[in-house]
BAFIDREN-627248 format. One line per 8 residues: for each residue x negated, y, z negated of N, C-alpha, C. Coordinates in steps of 0.2 Angstrom, whole numbers, always signed. Layout:
<sites>
X/Y/Z/X/Y/Z/X/Y/Z; ...
</sites>
This chain:
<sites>
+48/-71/-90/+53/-75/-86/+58/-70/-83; +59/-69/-77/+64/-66/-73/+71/-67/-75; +73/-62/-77/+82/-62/-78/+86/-68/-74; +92/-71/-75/+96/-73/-71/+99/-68/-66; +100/-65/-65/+101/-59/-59/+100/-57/-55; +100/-55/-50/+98/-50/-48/+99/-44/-45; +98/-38/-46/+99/-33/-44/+100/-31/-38; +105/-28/-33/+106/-27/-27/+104/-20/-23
+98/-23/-22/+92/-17/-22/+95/-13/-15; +97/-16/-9/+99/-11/-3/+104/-7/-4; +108/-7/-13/+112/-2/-13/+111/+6/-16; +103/+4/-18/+101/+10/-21/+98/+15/-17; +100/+21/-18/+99/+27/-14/+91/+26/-12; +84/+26/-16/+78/+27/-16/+78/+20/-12; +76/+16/-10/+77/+12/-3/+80/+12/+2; +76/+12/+8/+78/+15/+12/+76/+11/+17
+81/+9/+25/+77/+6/+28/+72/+10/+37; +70/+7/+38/+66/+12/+43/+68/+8/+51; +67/+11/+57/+68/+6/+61/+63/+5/+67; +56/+7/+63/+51/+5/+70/+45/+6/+64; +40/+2/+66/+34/+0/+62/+31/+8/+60; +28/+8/+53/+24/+14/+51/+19/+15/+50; +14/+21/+52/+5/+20/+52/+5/+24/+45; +2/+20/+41/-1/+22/+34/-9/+23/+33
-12/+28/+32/-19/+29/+33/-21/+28/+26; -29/+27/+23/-29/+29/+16/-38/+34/+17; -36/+37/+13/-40/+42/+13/-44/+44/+6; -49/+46/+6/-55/+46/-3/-57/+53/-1; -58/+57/+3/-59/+64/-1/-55/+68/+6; -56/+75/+3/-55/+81/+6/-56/+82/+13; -60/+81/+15/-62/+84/+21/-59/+78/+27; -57/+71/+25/-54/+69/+30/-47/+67/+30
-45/+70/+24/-37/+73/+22/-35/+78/+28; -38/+82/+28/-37/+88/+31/-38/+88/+40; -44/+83/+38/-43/+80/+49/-36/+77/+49; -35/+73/+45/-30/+69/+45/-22/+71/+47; -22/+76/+43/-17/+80/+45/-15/+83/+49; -18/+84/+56/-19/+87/+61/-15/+81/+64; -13/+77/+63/-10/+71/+68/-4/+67/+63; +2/+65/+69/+9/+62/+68/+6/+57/+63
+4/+57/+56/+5/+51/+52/+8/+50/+47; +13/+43/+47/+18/+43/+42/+18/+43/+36; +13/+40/+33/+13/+39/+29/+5/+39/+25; +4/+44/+20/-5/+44/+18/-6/+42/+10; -10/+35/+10/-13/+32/+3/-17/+38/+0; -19/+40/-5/-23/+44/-7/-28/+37/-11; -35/+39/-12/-38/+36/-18/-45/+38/-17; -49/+36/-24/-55/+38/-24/-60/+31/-22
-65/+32/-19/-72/+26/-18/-69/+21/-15; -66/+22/-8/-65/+17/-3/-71/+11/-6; -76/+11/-4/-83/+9/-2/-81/+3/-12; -77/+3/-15/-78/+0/-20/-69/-5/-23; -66/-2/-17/-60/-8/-14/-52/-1/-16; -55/+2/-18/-51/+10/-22/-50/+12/-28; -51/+15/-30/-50/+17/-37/-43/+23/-39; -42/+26/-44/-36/+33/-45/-41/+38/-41
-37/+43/-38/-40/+48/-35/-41/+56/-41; -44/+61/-39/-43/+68/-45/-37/+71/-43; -32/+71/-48/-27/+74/-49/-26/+80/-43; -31/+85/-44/-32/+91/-37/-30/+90/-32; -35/+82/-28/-34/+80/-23/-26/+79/-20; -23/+74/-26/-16/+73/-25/-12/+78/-24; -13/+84/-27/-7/+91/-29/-8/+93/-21; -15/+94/-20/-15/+98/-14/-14/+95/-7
-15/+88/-9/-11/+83/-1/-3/+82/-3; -1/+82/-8/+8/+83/-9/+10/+90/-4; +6/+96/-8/+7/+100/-5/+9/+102/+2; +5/+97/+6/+6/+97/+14/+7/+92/+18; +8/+89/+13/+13/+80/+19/+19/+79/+14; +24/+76/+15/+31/+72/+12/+30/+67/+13; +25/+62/+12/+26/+55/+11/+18/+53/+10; +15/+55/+4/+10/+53/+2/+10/+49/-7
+7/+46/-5/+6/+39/-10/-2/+38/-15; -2/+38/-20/-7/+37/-23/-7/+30/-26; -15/+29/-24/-17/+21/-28/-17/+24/-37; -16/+21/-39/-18/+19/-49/-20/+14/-49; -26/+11/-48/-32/+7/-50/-40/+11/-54; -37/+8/-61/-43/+11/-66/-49/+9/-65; -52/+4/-61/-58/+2/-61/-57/-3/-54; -64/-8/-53/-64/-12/-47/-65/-16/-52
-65/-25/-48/-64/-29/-50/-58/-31/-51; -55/-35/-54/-50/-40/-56/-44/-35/-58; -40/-38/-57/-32/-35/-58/-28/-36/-65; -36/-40/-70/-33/-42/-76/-34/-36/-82; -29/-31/-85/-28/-26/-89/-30/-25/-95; -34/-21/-98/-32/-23/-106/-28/-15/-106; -25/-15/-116/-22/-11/-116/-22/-4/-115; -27/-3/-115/-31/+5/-115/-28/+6/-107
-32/+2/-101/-31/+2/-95/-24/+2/-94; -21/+0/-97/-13/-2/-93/-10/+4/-97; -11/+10/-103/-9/+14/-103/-12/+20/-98; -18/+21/-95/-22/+23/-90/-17/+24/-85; -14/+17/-82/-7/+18/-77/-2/+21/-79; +1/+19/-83/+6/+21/-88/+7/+30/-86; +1/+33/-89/+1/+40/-90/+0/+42/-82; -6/+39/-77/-7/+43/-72/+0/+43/-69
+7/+38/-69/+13/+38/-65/+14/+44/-68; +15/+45/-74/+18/+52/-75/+15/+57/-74; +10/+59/-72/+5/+63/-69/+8/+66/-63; +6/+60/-59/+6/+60/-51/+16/+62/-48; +20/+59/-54/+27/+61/-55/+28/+68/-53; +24/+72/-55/+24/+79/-58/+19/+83/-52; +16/+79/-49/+11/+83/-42/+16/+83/-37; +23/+78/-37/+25/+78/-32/+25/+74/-27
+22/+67/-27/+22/+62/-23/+27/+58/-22; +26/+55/-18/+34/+51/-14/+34/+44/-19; +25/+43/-19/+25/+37/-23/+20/+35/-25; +19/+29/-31/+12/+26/-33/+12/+19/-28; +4/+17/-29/+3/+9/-29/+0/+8/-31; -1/+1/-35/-5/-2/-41/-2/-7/-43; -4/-13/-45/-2/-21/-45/-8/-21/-53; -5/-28/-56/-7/-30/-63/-5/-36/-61
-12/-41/-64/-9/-49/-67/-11/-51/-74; -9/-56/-74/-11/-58/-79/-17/-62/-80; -19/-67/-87/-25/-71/-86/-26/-78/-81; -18/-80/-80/-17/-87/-75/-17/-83/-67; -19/-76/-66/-16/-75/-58/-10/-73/-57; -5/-71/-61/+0/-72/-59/+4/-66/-58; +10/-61/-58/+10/-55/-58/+11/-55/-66; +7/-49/-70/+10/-47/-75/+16/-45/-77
+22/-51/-77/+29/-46/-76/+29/-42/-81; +29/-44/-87/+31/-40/-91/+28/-30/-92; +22/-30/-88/+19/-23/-88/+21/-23/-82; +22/-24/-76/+24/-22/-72/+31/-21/-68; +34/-24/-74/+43/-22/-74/+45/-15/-79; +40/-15/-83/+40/-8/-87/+39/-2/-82; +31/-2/-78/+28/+2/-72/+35/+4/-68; +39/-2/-64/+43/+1/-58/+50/+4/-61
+52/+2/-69/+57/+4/-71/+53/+12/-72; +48/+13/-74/+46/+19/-74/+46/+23/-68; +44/+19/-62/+44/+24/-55/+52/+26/-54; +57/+20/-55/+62/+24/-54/+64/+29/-59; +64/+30/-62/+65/+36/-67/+63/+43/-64; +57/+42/-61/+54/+46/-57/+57/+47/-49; +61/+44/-46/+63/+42/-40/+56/+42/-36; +50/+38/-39/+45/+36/-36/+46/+31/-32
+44/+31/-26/+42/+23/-21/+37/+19/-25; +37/+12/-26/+33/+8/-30/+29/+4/-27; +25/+5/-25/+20/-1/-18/+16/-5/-23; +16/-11/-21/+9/-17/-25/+5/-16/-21; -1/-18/-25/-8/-18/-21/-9/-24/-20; -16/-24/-17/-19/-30/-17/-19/-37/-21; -19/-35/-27/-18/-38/-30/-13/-46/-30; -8/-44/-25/-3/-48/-22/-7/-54/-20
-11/-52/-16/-16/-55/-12/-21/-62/-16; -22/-62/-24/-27/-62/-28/-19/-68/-34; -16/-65/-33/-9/-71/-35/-10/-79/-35; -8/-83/-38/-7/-89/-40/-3/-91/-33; +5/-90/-32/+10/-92/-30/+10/-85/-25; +11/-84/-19/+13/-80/-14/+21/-78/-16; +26/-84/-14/+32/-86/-14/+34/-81/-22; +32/-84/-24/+35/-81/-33/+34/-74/-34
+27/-73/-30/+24/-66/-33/+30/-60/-27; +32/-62/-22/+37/-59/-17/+44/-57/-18; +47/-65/-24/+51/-65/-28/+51/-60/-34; +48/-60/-36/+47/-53/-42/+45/-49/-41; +41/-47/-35/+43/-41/-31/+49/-38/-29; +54/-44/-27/+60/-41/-22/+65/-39/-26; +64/-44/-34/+69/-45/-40/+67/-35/-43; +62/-34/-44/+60/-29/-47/+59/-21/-42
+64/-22/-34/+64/-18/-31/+59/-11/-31; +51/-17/-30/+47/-12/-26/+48/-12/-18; +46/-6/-16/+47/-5/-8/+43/-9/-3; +37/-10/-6/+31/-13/-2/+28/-15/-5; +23/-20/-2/+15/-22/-4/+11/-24/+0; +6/-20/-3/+0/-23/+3/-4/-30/+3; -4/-31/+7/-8/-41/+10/-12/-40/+16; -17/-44/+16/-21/-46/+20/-21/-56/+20
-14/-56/+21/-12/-65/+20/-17/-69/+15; -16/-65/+8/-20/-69/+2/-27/-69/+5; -31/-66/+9/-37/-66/+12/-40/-61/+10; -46/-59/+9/-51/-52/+10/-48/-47/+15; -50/-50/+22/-46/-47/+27/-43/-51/+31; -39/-46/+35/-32/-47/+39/-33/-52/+45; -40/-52/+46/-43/-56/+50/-40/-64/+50; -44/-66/+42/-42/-73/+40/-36/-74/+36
-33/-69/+36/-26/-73/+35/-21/-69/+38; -19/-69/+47/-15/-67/+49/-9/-70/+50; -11/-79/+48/-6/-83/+48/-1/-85/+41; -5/-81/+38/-1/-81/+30/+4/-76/+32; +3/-69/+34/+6/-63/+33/+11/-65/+40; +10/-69/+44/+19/-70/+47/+23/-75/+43; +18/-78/+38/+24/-84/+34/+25/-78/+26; +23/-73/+27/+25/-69/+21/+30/-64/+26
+31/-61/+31/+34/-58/+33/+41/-65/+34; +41/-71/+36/+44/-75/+39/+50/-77/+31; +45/-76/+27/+49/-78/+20/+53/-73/+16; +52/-65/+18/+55/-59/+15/+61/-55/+21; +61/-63/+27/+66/-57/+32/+73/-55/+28; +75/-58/+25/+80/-55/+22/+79/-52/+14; +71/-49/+13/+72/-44/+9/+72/-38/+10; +74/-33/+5/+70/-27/+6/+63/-24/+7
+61/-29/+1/+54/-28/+1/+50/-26/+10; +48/-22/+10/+42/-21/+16/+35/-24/+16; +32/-27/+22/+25/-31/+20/+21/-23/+25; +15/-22/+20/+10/-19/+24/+3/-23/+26; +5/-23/+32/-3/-27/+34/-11/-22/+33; -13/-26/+29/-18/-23/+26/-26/-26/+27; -34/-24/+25/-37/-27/+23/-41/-28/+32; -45/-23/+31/-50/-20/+38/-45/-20/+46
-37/-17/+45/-36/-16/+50/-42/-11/+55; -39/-15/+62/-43/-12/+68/-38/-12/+74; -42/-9/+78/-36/-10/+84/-37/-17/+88; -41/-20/+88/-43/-30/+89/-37/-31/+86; -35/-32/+77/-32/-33/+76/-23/-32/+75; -23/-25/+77/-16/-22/+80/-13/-22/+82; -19/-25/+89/-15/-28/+95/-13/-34/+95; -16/-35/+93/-12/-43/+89/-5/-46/+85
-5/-39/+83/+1/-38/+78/+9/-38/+82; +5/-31/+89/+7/-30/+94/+10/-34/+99; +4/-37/+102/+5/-44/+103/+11/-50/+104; +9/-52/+96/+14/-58/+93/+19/-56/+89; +20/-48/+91/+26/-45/+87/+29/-46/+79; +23/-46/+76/+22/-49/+68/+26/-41/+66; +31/-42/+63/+35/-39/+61/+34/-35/+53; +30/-32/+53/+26/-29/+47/+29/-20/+44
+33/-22/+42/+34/-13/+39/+30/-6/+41; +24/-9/+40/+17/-4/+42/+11/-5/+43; +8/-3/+46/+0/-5/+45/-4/+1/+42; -9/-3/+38/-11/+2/+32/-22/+2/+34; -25/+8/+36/-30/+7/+37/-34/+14/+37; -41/+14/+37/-44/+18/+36/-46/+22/+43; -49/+30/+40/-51/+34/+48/-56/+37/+47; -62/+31/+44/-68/+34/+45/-72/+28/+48
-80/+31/+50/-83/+26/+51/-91/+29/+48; -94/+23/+49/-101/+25/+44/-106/+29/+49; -107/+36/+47/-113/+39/+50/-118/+36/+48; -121/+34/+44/-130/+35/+42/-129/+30/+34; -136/+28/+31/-136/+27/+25/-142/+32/+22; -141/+33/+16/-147/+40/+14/-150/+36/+8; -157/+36/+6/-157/+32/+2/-156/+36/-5; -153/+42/-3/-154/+45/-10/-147/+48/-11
-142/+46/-6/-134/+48/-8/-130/+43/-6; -132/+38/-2/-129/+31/-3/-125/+33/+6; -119/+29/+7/-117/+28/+14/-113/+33/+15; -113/+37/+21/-111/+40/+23/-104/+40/+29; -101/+45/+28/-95/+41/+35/-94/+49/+38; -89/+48/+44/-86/+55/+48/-81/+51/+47; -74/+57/+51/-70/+57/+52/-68/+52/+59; -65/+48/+60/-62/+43/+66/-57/+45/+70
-56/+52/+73/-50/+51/+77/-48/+49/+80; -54/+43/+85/-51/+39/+89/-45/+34/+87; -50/+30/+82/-42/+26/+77/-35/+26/+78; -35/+34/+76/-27/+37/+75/-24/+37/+79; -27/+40/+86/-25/+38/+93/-22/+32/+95; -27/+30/+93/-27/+22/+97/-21/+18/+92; -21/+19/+85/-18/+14/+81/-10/+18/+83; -8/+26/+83/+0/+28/+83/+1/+24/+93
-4/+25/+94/-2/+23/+103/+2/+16/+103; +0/+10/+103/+0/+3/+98/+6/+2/+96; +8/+8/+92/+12/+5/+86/+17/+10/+90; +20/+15/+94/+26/+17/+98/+28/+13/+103; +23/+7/+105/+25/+1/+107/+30/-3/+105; +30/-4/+98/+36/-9/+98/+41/-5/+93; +47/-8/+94/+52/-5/+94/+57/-11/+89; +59/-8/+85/+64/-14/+84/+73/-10/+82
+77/-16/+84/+83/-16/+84/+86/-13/+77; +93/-10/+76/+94/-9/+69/+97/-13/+66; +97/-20/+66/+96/-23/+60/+91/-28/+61; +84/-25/+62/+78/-27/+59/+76/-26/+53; +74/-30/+48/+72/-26/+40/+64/-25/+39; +64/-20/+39/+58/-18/+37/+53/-16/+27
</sites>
């Protein structure tokens, strides 16, 4: 049960506000890190087996993209499937935060529920008092998405000052639920919390974003596309520079005022 209080998260130094939408890429191995980085991107997810919704990426990987960006972010998801934990796994996050602490990252992301759908508060107010210890940024995953209650779960968000979460408006993709993510954006204007639109961004749907000026912290998307299937090493991809073109082009378009909350 959430505290009677709440904490006045815009006074604390690690929040921060921004004042024009941010491109967040997510990236699974080396070789498209390294494209990646050749171009103005704000913001870079790290994780392993896109092709399996993400999973935690190898420690190496994270050192040496800390290395070379200021604002890289790692997923902590032990496994695919469901958001429901046991102890073993939720010690898994526990340790990988103090891990990834130490590599040097701006921040984690990773979300936990419980058996009703609901946000695990009690592990995941342990997790974000943990991030701040660390002056880690604290993003929730999809997970968000897979919630009982939007409204509630935004609320325990906001209470528990993480910085963002990602959404695909309670939908698989961003497609079918773009109508949520303005009534998710519509219902946190006055929080801190930032909403990332997530969940098979494209430039269709960017420009949409663009468009009807859905007010969205960042957009979070991938910059490969599928070369070949082998049958003997599975799907293949290259790298996408078009994307990054086309999605930073898009997104220098809108602009917002300084007292927009993002």
């Amino acid at each position: 049960m959430i505290e009677n209080f709440f904490v006045i998260c815009s006074s604390i130094e690690w929040r921060t506000k921004v004042v024009r939408m941010k491109t967040e890429i997510v990236v699974d191995n080396l070789c498209h890190l390294n494209e990646a980085l050749k171009y103005d991107i704000d913001r870079i997810e790290l994780c392993s087996a896109l092709d399996l919704g993400g999973l935690t990426p190898d420690y190496h990987f994270v050192e040496y993209a800390a290395s070379l960006h200021n604002d890289v972010h790692v997923l902590i998801r032990p496994r695919q499937g469901n958001f429901l934990y046991s102890d073993i796994e939720k010690k898994n996050i526990e340790s990988n935060i103090d891990v990834f602490a130490k590599l040097g990252v701006k921040g984690v992301v990773f979300g936990a529920l419980d058996k009703n759908n609901d946000i695990d508060y009690t592990f995941v107010k342990i997790m974000s008092e943990r991030c701040k210890t660390y002056g880690l940024e604290a993003t929730f995953n999809r997970a968000f998405d897979f919630s009982n209650d939007y409204e509630k779960s935004l609320d325990i968000l906001e209470h528990l000052c993480f910085h963002r979460v990602l959404t695909a408006g309670c939908k698989t993709i961003f497609n079918d639920g773009v109508e949520k993510v303005k009534n998710i954006v519509d219902f946190t204007s006055n929080y801190n919390l930032g909403i990332i639109a997530a969940g098979s961004i494209c430039v269709d749907n960017m420009q949409q974003i663009v468009n009807e000026r859905i007010k969205v912290e960042s957009i979070h998307f991938q910059v490969r596309k599928k070369q070949s299937d082998s049958a003997h090493f599975g799907v293949e991809y290259t790298f996408n520079d078009s994307i990054i073109n086309e999605m930073s082009k898009l997104v220098s378009t809108i602009k917002r005022g300084p007292m927009d909350k993002v």
